[in-house]
PyMOL Python script that loads the backbone (N, CA, C, O; Angstrom):
from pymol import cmd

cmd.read_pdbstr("""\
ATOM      1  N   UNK A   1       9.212  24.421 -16.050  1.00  0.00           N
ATOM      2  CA  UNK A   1       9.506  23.432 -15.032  1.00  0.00           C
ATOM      3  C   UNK A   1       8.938  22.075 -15.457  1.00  0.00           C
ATOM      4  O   UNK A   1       7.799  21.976 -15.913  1.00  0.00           O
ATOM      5  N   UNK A   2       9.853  20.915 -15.278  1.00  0.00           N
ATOM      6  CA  UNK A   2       9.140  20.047 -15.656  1.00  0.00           C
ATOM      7  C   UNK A   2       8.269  19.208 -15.148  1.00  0.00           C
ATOM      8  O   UNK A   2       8.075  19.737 -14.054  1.00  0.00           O
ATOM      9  N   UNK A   3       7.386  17.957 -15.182  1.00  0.00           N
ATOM     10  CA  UNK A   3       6.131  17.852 -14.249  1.00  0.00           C
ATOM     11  C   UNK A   3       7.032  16.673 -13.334  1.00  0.00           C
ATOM     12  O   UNK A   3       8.158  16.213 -13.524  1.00  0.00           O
ATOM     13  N   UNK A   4       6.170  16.450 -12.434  1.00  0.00           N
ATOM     14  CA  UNK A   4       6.713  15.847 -11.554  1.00  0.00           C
ATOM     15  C   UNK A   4       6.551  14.344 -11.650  1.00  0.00           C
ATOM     16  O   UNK A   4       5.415  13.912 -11.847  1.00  0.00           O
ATOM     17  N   UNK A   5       8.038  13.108 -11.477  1.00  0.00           N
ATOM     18  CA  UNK A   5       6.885  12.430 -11.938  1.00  0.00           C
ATOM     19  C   UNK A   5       6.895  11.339 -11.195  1.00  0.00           C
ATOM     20  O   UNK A   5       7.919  11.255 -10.517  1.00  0.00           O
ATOM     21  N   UNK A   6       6.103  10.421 -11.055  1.00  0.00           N
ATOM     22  CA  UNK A   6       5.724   9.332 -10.307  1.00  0.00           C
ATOM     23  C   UNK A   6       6.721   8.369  -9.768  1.00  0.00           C
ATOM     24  O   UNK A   6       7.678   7.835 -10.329  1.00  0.00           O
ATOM     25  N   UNK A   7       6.183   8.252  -8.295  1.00  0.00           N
ATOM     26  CA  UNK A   7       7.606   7.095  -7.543  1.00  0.00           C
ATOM     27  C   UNK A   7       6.825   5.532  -8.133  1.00  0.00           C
ATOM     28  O   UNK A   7       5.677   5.098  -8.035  1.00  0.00           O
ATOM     29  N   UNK A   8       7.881   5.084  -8.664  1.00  0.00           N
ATOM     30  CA  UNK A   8       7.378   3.498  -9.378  1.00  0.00           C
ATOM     31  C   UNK A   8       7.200   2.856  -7.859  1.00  0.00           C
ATOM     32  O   UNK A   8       6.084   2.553  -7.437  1.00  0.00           O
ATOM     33  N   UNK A   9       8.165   2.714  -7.236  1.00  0.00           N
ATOM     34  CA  UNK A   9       7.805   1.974  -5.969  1.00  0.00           C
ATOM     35  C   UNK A   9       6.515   1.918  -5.460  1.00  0.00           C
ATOM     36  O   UNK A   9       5.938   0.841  -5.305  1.00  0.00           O
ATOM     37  N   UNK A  10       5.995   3.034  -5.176  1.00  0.00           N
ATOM     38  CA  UNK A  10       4.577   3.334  -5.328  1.00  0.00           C
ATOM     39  C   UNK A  10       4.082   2.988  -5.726  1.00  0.00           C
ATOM     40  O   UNK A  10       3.308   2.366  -4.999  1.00  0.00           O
ATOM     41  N   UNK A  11       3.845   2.880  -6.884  1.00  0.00           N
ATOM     42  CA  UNK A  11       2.854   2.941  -7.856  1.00  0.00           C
ATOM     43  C   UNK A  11       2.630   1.538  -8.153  1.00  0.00           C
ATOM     44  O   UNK A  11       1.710   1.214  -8.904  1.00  0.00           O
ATOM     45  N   UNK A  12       3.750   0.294  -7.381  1.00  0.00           N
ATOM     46  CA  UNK A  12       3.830  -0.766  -7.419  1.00  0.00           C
ATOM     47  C   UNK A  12       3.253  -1.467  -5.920  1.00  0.00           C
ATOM     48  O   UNK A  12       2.788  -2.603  -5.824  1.00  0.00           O
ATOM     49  N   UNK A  13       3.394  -0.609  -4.947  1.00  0.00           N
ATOM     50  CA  UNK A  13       2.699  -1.123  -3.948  1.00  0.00           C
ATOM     51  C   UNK A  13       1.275  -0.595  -3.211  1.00  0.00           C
ATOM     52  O   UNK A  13       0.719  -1.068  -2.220  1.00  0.00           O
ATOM     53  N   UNK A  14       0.921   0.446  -3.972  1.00  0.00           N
ATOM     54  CA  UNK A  14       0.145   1.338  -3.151  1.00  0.00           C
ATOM     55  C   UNK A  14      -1.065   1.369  -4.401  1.00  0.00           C
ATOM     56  O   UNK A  14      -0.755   1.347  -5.592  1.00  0.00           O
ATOM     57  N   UNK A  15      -2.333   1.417  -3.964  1.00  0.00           N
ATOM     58  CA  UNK A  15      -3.755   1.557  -5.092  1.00  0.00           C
ATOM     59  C   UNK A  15      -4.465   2.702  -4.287  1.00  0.00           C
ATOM     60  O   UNK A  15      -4.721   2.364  -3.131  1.00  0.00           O
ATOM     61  N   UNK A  16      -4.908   4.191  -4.678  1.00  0.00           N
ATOM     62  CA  UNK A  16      -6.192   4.736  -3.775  1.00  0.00           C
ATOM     63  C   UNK A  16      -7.097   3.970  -4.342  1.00  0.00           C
ATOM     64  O   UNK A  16      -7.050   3.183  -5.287  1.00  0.00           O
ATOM     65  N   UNK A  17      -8.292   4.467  -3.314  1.00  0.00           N
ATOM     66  CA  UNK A  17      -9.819   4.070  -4.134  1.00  0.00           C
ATOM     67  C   UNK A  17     -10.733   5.545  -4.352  1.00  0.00           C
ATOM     68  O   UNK A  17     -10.499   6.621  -3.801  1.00  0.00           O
ATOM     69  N   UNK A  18     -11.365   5.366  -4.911  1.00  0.00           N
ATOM     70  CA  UNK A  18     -12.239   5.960  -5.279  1.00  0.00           C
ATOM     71  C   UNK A  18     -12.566   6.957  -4.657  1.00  0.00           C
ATOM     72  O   UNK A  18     -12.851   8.014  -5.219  1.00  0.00           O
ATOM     73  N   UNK A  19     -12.589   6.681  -2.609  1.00  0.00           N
ATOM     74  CA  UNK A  19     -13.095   7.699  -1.949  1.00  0.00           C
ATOM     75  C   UNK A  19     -11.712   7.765  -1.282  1.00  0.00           C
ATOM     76  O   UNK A  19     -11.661   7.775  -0.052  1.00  0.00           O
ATOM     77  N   UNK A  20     -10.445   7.818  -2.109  1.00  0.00           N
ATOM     78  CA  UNK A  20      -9.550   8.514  -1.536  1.00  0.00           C
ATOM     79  C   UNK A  20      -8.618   7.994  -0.575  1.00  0.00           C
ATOM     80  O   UNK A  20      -7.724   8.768  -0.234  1.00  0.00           O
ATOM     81  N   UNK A  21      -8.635   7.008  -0.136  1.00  0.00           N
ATOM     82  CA  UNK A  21      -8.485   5.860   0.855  1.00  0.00           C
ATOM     83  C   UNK A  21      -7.213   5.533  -0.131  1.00  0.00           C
ATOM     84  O   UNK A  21      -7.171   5.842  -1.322  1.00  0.00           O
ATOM     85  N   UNK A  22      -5.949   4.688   0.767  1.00  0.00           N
ATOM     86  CA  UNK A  22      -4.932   4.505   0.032  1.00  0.00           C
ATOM     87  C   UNK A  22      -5.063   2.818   0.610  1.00  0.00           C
ATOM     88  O   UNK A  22      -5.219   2.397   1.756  1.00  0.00           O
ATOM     89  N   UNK A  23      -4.916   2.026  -0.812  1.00  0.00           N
ATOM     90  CA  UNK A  23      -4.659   0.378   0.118  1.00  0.00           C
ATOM     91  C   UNK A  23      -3.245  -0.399  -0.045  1.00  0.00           C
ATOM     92  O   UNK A  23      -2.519   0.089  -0.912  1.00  0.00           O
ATOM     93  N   UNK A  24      -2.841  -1.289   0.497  1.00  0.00           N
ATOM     94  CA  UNK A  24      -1.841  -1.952   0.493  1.00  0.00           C
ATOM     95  C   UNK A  24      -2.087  -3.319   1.341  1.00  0.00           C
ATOM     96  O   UNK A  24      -2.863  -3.611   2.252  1.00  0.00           O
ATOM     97  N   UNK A  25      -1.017  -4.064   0.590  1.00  0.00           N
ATOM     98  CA  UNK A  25      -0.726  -5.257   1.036  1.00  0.00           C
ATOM     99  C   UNK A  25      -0.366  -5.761   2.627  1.00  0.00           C
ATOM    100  O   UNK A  25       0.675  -5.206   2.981  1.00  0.00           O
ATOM    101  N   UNK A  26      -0.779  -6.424   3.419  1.00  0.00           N
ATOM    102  CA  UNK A  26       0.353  -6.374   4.198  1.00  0.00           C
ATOM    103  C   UNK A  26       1.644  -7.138   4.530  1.00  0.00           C
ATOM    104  O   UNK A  26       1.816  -8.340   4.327  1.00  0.00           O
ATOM    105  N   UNK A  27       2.611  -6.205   5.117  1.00  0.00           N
ATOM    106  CA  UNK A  27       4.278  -7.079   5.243  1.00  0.00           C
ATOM    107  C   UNK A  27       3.545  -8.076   5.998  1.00  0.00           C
ATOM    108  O   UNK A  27       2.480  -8.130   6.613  1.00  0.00           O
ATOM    109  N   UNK A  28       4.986  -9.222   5.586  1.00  0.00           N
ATOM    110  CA  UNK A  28       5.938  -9.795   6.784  1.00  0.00           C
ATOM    111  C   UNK A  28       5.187 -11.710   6.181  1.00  0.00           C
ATOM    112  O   UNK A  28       5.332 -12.755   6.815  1.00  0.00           O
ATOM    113  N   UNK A  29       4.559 -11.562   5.039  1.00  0.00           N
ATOM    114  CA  UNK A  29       3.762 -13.116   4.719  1.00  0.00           C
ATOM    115  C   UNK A  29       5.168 -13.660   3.592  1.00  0.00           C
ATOM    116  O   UNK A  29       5.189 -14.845   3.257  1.00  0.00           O
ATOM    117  N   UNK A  30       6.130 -12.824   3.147  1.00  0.00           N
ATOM    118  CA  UNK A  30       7.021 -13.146   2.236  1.00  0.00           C
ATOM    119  C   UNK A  30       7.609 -14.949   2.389  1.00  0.00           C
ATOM    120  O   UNK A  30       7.550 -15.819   1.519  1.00  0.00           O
ATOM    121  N   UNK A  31       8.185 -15.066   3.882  1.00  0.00           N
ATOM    122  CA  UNK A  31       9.101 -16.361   3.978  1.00  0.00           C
ATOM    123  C   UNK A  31       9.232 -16.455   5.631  1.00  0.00           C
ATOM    124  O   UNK A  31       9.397 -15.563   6.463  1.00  0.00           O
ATOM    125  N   UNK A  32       9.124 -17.562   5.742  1.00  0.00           N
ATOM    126  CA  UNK A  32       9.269 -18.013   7.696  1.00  0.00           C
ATOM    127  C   UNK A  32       8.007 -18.012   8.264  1.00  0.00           C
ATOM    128  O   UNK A  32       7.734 -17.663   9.413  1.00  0.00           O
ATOM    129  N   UNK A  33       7.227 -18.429   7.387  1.00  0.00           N
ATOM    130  CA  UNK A  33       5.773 -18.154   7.644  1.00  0.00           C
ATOM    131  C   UNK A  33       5.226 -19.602   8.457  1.00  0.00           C
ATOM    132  O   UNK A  33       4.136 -19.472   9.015  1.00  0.00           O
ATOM    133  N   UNK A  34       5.907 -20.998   8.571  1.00  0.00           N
ATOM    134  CA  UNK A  34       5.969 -21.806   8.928  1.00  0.00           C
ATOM    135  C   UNK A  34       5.842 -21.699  10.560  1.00  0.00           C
ATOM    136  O   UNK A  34       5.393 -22.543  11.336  1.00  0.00           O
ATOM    137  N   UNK A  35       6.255 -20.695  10.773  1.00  0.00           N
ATOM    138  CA  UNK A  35       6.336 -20.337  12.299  1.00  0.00           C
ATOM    139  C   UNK A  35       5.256 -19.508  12.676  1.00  0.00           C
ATOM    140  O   UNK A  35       4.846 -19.936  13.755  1.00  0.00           O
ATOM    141  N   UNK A  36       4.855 -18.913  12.454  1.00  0.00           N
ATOM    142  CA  UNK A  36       3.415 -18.203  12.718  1.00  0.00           C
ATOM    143  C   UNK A  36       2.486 -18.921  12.851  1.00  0.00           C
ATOM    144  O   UNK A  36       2.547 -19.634  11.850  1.00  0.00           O
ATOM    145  N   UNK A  37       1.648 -19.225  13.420  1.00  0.00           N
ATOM    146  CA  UNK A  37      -0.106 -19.158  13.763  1.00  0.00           C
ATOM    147  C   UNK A  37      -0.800 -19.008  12.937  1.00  0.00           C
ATOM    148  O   UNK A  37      -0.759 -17.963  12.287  1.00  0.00           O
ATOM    149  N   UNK A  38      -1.815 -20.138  12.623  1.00  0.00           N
ATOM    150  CA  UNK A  38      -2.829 -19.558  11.715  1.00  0.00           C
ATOM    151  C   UNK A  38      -3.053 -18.408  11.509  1.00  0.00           C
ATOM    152  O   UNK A  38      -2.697 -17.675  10.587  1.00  0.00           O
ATOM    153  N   UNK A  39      -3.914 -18.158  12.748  1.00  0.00           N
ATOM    154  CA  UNK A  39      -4.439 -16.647  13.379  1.00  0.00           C
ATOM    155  C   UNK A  39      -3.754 -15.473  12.939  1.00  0.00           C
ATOM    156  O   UNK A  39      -4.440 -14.541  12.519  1.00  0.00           O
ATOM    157  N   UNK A  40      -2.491 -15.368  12.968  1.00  0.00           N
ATOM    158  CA  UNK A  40      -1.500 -14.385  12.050  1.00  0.00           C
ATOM    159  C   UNK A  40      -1.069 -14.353  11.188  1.00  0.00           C
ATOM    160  O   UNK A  40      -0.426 -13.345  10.897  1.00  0.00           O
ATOM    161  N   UNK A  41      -1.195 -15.700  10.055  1.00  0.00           N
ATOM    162  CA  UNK A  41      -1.213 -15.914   8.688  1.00  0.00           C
ATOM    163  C   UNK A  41      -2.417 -15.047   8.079  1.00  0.00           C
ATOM    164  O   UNK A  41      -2.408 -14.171   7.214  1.00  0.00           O
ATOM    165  N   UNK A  42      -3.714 -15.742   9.025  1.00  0.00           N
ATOM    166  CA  UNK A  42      -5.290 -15.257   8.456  1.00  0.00           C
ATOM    167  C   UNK A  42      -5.230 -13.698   8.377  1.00  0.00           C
ATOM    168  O   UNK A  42      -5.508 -13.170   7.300  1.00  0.00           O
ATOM    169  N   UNK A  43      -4.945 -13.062   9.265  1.00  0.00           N
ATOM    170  CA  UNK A  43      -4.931 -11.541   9.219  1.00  0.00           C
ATOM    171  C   UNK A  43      -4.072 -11.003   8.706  1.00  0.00           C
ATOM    172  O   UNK A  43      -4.263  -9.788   8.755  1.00  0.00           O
ATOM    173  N   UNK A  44      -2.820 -11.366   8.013  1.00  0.00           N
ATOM    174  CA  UNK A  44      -1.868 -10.762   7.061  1.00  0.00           C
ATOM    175  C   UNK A  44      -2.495 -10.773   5.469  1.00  0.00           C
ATOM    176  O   UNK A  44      -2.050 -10.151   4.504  1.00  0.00           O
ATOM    177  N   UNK A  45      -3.717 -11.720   5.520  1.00  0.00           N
ATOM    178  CA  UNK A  45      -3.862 -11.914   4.233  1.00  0.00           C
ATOM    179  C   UNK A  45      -4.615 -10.867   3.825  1.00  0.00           C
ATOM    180  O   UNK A  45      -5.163 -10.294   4.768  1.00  0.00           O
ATOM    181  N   UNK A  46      -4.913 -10.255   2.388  1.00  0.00           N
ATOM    182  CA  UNK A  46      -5.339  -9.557   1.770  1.00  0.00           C
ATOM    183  C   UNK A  46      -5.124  -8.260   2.218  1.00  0.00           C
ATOM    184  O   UNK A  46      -4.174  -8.194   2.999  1.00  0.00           O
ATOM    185  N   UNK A  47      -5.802  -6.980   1.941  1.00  0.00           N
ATOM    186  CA  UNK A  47      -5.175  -5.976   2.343  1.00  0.00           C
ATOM    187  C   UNK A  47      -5.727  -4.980   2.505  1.00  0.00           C
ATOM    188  O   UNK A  47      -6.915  -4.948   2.184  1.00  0.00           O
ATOM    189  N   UNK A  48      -5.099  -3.774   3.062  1.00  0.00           N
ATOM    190  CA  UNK A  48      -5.733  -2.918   4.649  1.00  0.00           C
ATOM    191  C   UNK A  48      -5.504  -1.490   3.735  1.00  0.00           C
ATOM    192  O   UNK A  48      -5.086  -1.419   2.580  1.00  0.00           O
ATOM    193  N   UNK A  49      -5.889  -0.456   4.576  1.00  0.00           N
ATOM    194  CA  UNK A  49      -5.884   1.201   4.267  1.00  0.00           C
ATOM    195  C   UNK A  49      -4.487   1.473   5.210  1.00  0.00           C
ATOM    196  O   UNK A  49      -3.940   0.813   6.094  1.00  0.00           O
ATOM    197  N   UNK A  50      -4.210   2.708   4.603  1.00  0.00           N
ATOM    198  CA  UNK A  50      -3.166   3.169   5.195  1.00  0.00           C
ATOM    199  C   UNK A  50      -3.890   4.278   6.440  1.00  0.00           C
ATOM    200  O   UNK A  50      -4.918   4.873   6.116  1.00  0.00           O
ATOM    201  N   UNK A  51      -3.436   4.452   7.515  1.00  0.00           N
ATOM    202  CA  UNK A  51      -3.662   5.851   8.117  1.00  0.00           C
ATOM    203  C   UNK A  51      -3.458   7.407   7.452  1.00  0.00           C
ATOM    204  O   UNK A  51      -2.622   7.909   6.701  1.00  0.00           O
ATOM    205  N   UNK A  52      -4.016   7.628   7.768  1.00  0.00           N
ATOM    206  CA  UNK A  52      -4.264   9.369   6.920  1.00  0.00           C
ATOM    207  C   UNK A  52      -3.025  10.003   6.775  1.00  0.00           C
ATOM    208  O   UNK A  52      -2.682   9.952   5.594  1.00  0.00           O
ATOM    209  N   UNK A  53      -2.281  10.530   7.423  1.00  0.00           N
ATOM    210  CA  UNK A  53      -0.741  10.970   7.471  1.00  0.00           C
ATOM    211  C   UNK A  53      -0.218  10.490   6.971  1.00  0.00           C
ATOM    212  O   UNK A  53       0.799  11.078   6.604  1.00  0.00           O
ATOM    213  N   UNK A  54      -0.423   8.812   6.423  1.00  0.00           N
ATOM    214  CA  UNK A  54       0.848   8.174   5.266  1.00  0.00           C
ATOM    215  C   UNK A  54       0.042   8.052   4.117  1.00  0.00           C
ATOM    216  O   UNK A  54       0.650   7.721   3.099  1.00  0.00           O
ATOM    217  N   UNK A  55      -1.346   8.261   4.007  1.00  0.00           N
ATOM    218  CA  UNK A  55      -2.264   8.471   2.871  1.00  0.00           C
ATOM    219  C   UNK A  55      -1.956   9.452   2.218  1.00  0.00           C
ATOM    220  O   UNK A  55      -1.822   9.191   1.022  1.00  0.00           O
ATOM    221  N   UNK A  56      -1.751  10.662   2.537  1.00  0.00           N
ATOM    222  CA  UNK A  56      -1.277  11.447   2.041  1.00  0.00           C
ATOM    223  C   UNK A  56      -0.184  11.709   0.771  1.00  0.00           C
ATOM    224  O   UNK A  56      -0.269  12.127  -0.383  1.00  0.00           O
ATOM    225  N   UNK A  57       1.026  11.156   1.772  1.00  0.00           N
ATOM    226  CA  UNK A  57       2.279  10.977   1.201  1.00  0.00           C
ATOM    227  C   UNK A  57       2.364  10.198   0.130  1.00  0.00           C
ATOM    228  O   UNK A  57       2.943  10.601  -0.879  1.00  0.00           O
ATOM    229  N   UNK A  58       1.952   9.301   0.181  1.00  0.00           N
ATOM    230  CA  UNK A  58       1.646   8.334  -0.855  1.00  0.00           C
ATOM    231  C   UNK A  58       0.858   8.608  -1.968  1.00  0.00           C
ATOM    232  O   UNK A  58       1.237   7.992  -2.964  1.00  0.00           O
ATOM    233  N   UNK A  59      -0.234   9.415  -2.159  1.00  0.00           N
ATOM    234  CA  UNK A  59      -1.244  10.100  -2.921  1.00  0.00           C
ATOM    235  C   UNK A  59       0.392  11.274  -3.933  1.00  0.00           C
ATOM    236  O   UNK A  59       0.774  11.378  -5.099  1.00  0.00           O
ATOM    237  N   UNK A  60       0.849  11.921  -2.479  1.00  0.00           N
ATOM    238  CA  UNK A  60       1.229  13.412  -3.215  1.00  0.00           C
ATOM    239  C   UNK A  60       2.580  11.975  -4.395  1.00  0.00           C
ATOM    240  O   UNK A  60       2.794  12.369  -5.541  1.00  0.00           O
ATOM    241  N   UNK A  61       3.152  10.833  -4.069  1.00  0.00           N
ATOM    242  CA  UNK A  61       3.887  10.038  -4.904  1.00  0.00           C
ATOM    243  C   UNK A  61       3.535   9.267  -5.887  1.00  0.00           C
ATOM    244  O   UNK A  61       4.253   8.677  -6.694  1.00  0.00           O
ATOM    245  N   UNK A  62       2.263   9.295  -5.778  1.00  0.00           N
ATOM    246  CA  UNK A  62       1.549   8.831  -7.240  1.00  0.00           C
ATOM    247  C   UNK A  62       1.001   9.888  -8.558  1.00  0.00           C
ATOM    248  O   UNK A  62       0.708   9.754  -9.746  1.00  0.00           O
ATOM    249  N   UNK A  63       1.058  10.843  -7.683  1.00  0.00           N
ATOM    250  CA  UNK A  63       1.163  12.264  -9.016  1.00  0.00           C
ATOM    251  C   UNK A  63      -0.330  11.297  -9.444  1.00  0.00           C
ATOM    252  O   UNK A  63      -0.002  10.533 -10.352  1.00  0.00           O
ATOM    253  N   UNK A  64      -1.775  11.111  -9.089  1.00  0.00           N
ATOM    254  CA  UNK A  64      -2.972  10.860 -10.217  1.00  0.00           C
ATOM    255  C   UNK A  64      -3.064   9.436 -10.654  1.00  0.00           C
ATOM    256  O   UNK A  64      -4.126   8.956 -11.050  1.00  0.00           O
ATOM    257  N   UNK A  65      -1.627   8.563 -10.562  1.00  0.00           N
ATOM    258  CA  UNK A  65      -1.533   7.984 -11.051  1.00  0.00           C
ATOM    259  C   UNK A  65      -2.434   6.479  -9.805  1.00  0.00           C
ATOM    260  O   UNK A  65      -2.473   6.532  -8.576  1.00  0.00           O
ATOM    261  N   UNK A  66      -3.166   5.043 -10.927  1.00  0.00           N
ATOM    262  CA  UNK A  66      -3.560   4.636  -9.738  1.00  0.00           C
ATOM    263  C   UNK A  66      -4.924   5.066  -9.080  1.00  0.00           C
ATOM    264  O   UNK A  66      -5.191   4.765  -7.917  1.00  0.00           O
ATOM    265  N   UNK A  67      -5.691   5.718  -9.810  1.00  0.00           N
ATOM    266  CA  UNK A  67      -6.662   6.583  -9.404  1.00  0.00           C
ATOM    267  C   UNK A  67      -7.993   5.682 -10.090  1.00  0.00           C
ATOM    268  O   UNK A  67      -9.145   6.098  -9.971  1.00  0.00           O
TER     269      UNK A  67
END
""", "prot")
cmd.dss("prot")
cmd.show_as("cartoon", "prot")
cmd.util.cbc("prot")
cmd.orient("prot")
């Protein structure tokens, strides 16, 4: 059987850390950002953990990789 192998999409948006924790960027800072609020510019910036149930999924799509 052959091995399984890694979703690039993934592997392009998604980093675990160390203790397992999955991080990502967050949406929605791409374009039209002119219209938003500081306040919701400031908190889109840099980037957050996923919840456990999509931590997962994301882990079992990186096959190791990202680690």
């Amino acid at each position: 059987m052959p091995k399984q192998k890694t979703h690039k999409g993934v592997k392009k948006r998604f980093r675990a850390t160390a203790s397992g924790k999955v991080k990502h960027r967050q949406s929605g800072t791409s374009h039209l950002a002119a219209r938003m609020d500081q306040k919701r510019k400031r908190k889109l910036r840099g980037t957050t953990t996923l919840a456990q149930q999509f931590a997962e999924k994301m882990k079992e799509a990186l096959h190791g990789n990202s680690y």
